[in-house]
C-alpha positions as CSV (number, residue, x, y, z in Angstrom):
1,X,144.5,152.7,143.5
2,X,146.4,149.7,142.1
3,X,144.0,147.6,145.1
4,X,140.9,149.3,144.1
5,X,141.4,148.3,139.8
6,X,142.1,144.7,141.1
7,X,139.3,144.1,143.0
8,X,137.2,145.6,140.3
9,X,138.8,143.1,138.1
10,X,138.2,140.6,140.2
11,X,134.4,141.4,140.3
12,X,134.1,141.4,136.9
13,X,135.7,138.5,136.4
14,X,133.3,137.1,138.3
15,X,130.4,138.2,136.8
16,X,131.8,137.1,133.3
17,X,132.1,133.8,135.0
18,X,128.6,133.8,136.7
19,X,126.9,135.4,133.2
20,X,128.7,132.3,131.2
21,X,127.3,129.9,133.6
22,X,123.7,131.2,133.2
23,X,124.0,131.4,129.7
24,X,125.0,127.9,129.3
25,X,122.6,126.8,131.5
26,X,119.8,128.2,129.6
27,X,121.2,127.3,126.2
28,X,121.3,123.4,127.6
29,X,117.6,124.0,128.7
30,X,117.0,125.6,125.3
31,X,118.1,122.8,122.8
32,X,117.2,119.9,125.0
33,X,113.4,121.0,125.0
34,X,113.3,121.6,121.5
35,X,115.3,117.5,121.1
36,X,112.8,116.6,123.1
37,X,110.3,118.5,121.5
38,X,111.2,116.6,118.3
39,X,112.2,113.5,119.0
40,X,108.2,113.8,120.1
41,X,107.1,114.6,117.1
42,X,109.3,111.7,115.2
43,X,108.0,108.8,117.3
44,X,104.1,109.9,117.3
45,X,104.7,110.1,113.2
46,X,106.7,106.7,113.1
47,X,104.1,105.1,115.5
48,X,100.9,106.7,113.4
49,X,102.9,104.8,109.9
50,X,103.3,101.5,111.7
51,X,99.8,101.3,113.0
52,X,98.6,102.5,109.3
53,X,101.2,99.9,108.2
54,X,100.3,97.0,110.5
55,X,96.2,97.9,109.9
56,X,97.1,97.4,106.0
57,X,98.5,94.1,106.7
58,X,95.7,92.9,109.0
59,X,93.4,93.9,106.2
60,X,95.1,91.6,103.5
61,X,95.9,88.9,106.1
62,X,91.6,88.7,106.5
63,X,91.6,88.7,102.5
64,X,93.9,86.0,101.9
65,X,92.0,84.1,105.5
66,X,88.9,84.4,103.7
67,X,90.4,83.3,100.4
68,X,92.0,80.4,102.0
69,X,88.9,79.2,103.8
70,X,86.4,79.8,100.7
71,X,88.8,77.5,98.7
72,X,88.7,75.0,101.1
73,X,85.3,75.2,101.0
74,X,85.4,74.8,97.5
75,X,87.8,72.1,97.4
76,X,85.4,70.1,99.9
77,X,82.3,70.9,97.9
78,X,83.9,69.2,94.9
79,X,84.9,65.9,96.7
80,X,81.4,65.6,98.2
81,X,80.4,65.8,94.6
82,X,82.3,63.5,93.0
83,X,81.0,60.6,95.3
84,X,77.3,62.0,94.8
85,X,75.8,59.7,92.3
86,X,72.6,61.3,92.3
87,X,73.7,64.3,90.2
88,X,74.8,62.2,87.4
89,X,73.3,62.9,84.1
90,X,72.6,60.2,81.1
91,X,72.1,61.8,77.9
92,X,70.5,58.7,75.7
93,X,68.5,58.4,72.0
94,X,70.2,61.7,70.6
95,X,70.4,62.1,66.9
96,X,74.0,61.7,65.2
97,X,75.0,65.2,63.6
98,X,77.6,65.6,60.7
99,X,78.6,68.6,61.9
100,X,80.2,67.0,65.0
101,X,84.1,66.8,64.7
């Protein structure tokens, strides 16, 4: 009898072990497809703000690179002007005013 509650023991020591084992396994399977699940989730949020981010910046980069170039523009209108001789302007014969200060 003492034989027969040994080996039982020993089978259900067994199965404990195998049922621990199994449950393990699946809990490992568990919690690494949901990490992986959100870890997912993080990057394609992080990645969506750094294009949004990076878009924003090529945006005002264009601005200013417009800016820039319509200065220069500006800056190079002015010079050509200043040499120009032809759009001088001689104001002669006008009437003295009191009222000047």
């Amino acid at each position: 009898m003492h034989t027969k509650l040994s080996a039982i023991e020993t089978r259900m020591d067994v199965l404990e072990d195998n049922l621990e084992k199994k449950l393990a396994e699946k809990l490992a399977k568990i919690v690494d497809k949901r990490v992986n699940t959100e870890s997912s989730k993080l990057k394609k949020e992080i990645t969506e703000s750094v294009n949004n981010v990076r878009s924003d910046f090529d945006k005002e980069i264009n601005y200013l690179t417009k800016k820039i170039d319509d200065l220069h523009k500006l800056q190079d209108n002015l010079l050509t002007r200043k040499d120009d001789k032809k759009l001088n302007l001689v104001v002669r014969m006008l009437p003295y005013s009191s009222n000047k200060i």
